[in-house]
N, C-alpha and C positions, 0 to 999 in steps of 0.2 A: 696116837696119830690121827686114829680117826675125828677123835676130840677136838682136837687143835683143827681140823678141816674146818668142821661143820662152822665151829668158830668164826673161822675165814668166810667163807660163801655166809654167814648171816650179817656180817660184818659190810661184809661190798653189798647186799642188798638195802644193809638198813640206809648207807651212802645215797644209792641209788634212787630209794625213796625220796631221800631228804632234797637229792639235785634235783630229780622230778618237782617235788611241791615247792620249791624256790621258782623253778620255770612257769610251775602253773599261778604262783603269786603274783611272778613279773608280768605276767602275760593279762593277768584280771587289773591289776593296776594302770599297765597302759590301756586298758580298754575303759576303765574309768576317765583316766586324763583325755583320754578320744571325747567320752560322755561332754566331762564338764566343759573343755575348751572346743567343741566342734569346727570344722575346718569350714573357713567360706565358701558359700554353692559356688559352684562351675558355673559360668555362663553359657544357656544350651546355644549353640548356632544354629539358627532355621535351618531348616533342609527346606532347599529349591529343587520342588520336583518338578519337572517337565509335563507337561498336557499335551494329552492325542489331538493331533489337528485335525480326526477326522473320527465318526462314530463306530462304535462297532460293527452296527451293519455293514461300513464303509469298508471298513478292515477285513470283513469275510468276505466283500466280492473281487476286495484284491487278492487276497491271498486265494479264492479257488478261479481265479482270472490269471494267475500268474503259475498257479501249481498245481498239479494235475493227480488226479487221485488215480493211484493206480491198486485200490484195492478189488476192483471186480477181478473176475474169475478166468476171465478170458485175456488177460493182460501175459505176456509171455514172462516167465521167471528173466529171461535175460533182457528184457527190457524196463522191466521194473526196478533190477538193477545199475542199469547204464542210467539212466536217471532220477537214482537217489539220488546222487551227489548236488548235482544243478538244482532240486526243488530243496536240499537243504541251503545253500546259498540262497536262494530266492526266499527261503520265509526267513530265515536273518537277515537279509534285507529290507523284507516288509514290517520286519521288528525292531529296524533300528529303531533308536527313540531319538537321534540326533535328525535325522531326517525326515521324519513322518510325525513330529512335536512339533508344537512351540512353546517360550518360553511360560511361565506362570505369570499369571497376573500380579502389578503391585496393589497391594495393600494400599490401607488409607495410611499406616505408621510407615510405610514402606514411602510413598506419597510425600508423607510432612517432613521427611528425614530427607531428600532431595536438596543437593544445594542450589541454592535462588539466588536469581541475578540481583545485583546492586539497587539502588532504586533510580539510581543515574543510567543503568544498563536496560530497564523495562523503556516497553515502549506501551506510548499509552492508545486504548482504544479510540477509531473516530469512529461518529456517529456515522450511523450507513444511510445514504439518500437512494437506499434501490428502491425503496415504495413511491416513493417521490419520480423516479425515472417511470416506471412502473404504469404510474399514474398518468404520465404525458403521453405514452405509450399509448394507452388504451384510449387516449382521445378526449382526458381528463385536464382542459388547459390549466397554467399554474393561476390565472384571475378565481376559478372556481375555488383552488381549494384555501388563496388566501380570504377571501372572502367569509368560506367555511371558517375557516382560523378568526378571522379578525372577533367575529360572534362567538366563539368559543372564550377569545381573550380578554373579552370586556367582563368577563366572571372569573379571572381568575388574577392572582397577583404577579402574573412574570413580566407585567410591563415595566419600564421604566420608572425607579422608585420617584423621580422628580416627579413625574405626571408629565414628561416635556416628549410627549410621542405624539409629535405634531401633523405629520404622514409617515406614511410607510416606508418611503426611499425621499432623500432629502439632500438637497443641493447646497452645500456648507463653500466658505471661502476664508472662514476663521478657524484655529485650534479648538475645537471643543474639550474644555477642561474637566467635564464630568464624566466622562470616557478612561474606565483605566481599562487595558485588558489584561493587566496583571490580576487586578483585582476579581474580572470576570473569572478568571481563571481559577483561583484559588479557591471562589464559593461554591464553584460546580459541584454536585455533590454524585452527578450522572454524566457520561454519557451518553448510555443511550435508552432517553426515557420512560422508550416507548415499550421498553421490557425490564421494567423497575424490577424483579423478581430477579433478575439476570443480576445486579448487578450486589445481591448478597454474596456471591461465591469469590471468593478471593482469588483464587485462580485468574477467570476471566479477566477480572480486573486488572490483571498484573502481564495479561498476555498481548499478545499483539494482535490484530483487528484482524492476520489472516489466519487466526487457531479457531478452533471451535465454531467452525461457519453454522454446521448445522444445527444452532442451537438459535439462529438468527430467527426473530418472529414476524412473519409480512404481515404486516398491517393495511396494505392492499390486498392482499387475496382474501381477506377477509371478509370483504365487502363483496367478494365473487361466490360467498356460501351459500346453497340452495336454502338457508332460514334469512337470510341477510334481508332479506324482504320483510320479515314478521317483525324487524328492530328497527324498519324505516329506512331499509338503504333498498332504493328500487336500482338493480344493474341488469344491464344487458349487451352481450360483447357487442352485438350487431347495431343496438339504437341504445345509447344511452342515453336515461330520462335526467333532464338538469333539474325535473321540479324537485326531490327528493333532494335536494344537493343547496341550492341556490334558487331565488326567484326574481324573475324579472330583472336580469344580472347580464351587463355584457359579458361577453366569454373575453374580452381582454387581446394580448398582442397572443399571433397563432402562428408560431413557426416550426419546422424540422428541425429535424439534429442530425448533423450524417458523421461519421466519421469513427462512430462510435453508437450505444445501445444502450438499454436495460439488462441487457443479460450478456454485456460484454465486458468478461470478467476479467479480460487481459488490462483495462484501463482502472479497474474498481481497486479503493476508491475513488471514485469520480472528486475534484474537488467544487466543478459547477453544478449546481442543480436544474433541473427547468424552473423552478420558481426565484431563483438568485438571476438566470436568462433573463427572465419576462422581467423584473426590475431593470435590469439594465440593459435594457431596449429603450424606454422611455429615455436615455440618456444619450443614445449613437445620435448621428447624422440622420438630415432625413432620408435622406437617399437609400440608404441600407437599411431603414427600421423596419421595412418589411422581409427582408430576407431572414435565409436560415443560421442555423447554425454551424460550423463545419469543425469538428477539432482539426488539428493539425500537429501539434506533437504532445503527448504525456509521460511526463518523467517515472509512472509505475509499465506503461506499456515500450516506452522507446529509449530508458536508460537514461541516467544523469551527466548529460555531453552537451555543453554549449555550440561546439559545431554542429552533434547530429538536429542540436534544436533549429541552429541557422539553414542548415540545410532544407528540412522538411516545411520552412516557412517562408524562403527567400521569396516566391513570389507572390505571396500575400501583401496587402497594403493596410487593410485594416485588420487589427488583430488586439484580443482583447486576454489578457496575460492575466491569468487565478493561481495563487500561493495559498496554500493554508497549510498551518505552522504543525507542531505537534500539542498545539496548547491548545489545537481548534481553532485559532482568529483565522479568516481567510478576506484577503485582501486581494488588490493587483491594479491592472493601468488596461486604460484604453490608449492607439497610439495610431494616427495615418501614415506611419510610412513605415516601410518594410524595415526587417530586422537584417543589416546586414553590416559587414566589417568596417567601421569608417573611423578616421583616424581624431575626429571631433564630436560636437553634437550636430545632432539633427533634427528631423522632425517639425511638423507645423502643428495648426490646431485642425479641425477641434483633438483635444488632446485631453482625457484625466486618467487621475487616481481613485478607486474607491473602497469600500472597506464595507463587512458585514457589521452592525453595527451590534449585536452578539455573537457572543461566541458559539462554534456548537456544540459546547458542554454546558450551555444553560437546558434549563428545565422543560421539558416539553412531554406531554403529557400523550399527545395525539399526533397525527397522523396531518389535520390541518391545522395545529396550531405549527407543528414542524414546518410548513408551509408560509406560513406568517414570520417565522423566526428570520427563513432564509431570504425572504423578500424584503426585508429592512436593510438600506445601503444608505451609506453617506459618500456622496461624489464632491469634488472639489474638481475643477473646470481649469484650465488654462487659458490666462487672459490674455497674454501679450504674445504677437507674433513671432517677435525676437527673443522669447524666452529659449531655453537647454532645456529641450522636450524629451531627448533620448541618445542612449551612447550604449555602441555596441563593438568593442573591444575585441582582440581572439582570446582574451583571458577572464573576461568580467562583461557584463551588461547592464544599465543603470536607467530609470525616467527620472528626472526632474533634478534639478543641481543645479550649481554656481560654475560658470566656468574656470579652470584649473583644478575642481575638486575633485579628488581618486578616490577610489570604492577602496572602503574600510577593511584592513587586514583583518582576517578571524583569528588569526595567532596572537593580535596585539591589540587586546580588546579595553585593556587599561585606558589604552592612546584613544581610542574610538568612542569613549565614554565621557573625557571631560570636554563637557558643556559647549556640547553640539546645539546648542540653540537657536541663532541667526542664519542657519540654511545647510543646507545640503542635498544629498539623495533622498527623493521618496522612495524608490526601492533601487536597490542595489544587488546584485547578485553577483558570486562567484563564479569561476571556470566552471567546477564540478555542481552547477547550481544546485546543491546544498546544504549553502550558508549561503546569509545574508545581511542585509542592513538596512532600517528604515530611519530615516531623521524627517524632521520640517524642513520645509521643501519653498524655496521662494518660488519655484514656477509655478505650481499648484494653491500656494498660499494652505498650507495642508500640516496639519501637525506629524509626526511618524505615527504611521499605519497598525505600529504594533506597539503594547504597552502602556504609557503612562502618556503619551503623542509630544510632551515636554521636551525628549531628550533621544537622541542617537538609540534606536536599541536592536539588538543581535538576535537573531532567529534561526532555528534551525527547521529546515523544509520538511515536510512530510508529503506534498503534493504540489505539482507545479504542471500548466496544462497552456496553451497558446490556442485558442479559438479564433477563424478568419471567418466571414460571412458570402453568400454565396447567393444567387439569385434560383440556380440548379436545384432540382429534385433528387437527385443520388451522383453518386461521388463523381463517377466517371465523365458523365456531363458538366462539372464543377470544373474537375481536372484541365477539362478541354480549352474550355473557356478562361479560365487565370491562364493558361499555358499561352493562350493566340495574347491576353493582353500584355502580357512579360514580355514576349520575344516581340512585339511592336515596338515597346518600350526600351527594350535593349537594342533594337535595331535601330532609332532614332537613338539614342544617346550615345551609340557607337560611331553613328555619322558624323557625329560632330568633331568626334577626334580623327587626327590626320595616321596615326600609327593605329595602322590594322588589328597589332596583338592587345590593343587595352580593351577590345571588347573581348564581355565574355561572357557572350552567346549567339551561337550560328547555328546558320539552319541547319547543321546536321545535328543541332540538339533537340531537333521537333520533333523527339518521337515521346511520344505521353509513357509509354513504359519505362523509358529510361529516367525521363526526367523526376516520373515523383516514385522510382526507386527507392526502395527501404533501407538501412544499413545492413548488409549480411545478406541481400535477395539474390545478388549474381556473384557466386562463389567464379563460377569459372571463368570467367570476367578476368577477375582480380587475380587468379593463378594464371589465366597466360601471361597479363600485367607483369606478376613477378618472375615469368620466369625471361620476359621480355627483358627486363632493365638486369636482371642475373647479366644475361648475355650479354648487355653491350658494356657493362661493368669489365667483363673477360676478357671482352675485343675491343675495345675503344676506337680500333681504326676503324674498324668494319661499319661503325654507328652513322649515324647524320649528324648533320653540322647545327643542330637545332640548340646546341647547350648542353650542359651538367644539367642532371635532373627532370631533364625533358621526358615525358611518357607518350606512346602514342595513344590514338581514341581508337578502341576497337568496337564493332558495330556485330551484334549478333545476326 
């Protein structure tokens, strides 16, 4: 018996073995097919860890500002206790990382891996004219620095490849065919070239003109450096020297700007310059060519509203209308009569259209050649009395046309394209001004302002600004003075009609704060307003016999 055991128990051992080194075989073989077939890496996911938004020193004077050590000796056991609990709440508070973090910085691969707008969704950079504002500013007129410019230009190649730069601003009355601004457009290789180093980073390039300001380089202040002397620029805020500058040189047309500034960033970018001004001074009235300049409304500071424009301009007579595109061309009209609702054309002479005659994404190098760029204009004149000088719609506004001609749909631009040649709008705007439309223009005798000047062509706005002239030193005296000549003028042209209600304006509109009120300046106003017309909506009986829609005038 014993025999036959031992039998047994060697018998389940040698078993036991044998399952053993099968498992230990299976187990080195899969570890082989691991070897030879290795399994694809894992892709690791960055870990975003959070940064202290504040230093450590920072973090120790909150946390013993917030919690209070109660290890001295003299601290009672039962108040040490009573607020443990509250100084553990406070330093996990001062620990959170969600509130006392911010996020990590991205990466440059973090950066490239951003999704980018379309190339139809970018908006392209405009060249910045603050040195140039800058410049006037400081007493710098725009004669000095094209003059500077013009000497800089005759050594370099950015003039007109014809040789046909005959003056500087130039009074045309035919299509000039060697003008595309398609073409301008397309060789620009800059805008703005006065920080050619700037315009390696692709970024910028892609961004829109209000990112990245502080990377903007003044080319005026420059000239204010305590060395700026040792390089031939003699300045002085108090007396500036013109020998350093120009010699034996008239200082040119000298006028103000009110309305707006050089460091007024609510209208930036500006689309007029001082040196684009002083060109076209030489071309007003004489009567106003001494006066200033006054804006009056800008589509970046006062919103894109053709009423709030009719508003802010209604009593202006002379006004001189700046468009620049996003291509950079910047165009517009001069116009003697006010901008207001009428159900035809209007307007006398003297009356034009004129146009930069580059774009400003050509090449500019300096400070006065930029100077020289912006003082090149081509005007075309309006010759004939009974010409369609201007039309101003509640939906559209238009200078120069054939009578019956309507302002170009932007949705139907196929229609608005075939062979607009024998006349139409010199500029054309929409309600939302926009968009727009320039063609050749029989009144002007004027090719279209934008493009190839051949043919109808479609623009989209980047800047649009109404400039009126003013004999006044600062606004308030401006104010006063349009304000007595309007209400004369609405007061005679009221006379003449025999029904009281077709004027409209009475003296209880003479007060200077109401009338050049801003949109949005008398909230309260406008809320008794609504809750006036509320009321007689509910009561109908209770109202005045005045009509449906009638409001009254309330007077602060």
């Amino acid at each position: 018996m014993m025999v036959s055991q031992n039998q047994e128990a060697q018998q389940s051992n040698t078993l036991r073995n044998i399952s053993n080194m099968k498992m230990l075989a299976e187990e080195a073989q899969a570890r082989e097919e691991q070897v030879e077939r290795p399994s694809p890496p894992k892709k690791e996911t960055p870990q975003m860890v959070r940064r202290a938004s504040f230093s450590e020193a920072e973090a120790f004077f909150l946390h013993q500002l917030f919690v209070d050590d109660n290890s001295s000796s003299n601290v009672a056991s039962n108040t040490a206790t009573a607020t443990a609990e509250p100084a553990q709440e406070t330093t996990k508070a001062l620990t959170d990382e969600m509130l006392f973090s911010v996020p990590p910085k991205m990466t440059v691969n973090d950066a490239s891996s951003r999704p980018k707008l379309p190339p139809s969704h970018q908006k392209a950079r405009r060249r910045s004219t603050v040195d140039l504002w800058k410049a006037h500013a400081d007493g710098i007129t725009p004669a000095i620095l094209k003059r500077k410019g013009s000497l800089v230009r005759k050594s370099s190649t950015f003039n007109d490849n014809d040789g046909e730069a005959r003056r500087d601003s130039e009074l045309l009355q035919a299509p000039d065919e060697t003008q595309d601004g398609d073409e301008d457009a397309s060789d620009a290789a800059s805008d703005v070239e006065v920080r050619p180093e700037k315009e390696m980073d692709d970024v910028s390039v892609a961004s829109s003109w209000d990112e990245e300001e502080e990377h903007d380089f003044d080319t005026w202040e420059v000239l204010k450096d305590e060395y700026a002397a040792d390089f031939g620029f003699d300045y002085d805020a108090n007396k500036v020297s013109m020998d350093s500058i120009i010699d034996d040189e008239e200082v040119g047309n000298t006028f103000r700007i009110l309305g707006t500034s050089a460091d007024d960033v609510s209208c930036m970018p500006h689309v007029l310059s001082p040196p684009l001004m002083d060109a076209l001074t030489n071309f007003l009235p004489t009567d106003i060519q001494g006066e200033n300049f006054w804006m009056r409304y800008s589509l970046v500071r006062d919103g894109a509203s053709l009423e709030t424009m009719k508003q802010y301009v209604r009593a202006a007579t002379y006004t001189i209308m700046a468009i620049e595109t996003r291509n950079g061309e910047v165009f517009g009209s001069f116009t003697s009569s006010a901008w207001r609702t009428n159900l035809g054309f209007f307007g006398s002479m003297p009356s034009f259209v004129w146009k930069m005659r580059h774009s400003r994404r050509s090449k500019c190098t300096s400070l006065f050649e930029q100077a020289q760029l912006e003082s090149e204009i081509d005007v075309f004149m309006c010759q004939n009395q009974n010409q369609f000088v201007q039309m101003c719609r509640h939906d559209a506004m238009a200078v120069g046309g054939d009578d019956g001609a309507e302002p170009i749909d932007e949705f139907n631009v196929p229609a608005a394209m075939e062979d607009v040649e024998t006349g139409g709008f010199a500029i054309a705007l929409e309600e939302d001004l926009m968009c727009g439309t320039t063609s050749p223009s029989k009144t002007f005798k004027s090719p279209a302002l934008y493009g190839s000047g051949a043919k109808t062509a479609v623009f989209d706005v980047a800047g649009l600004e109404i400039w009126s002239f003013t004999p006044c030193l600062d606004v308030k005296s401006a104010e006063k003075l349009e304000m007595t000549k309007y209400f004369i003028e609405e007061s005679m042209r009221g006379s003449s009609h025999s029904v009281e209600s077709d004027r409209s304006f009475g003296s209880r509109d003479l007060i200077q704060e109401k009338f050049y009120r801003r949109v949005g300046d008398d909230l309260e106003s406008e809320e008794r307003r609504q809750r006036w017309q509320y009321a007689n909506m509910m009561n109908p009986s209770d109202g005045t016999s005045r009509g449906l829609g009638a409001t009254p005038r309330f007077v602060n």
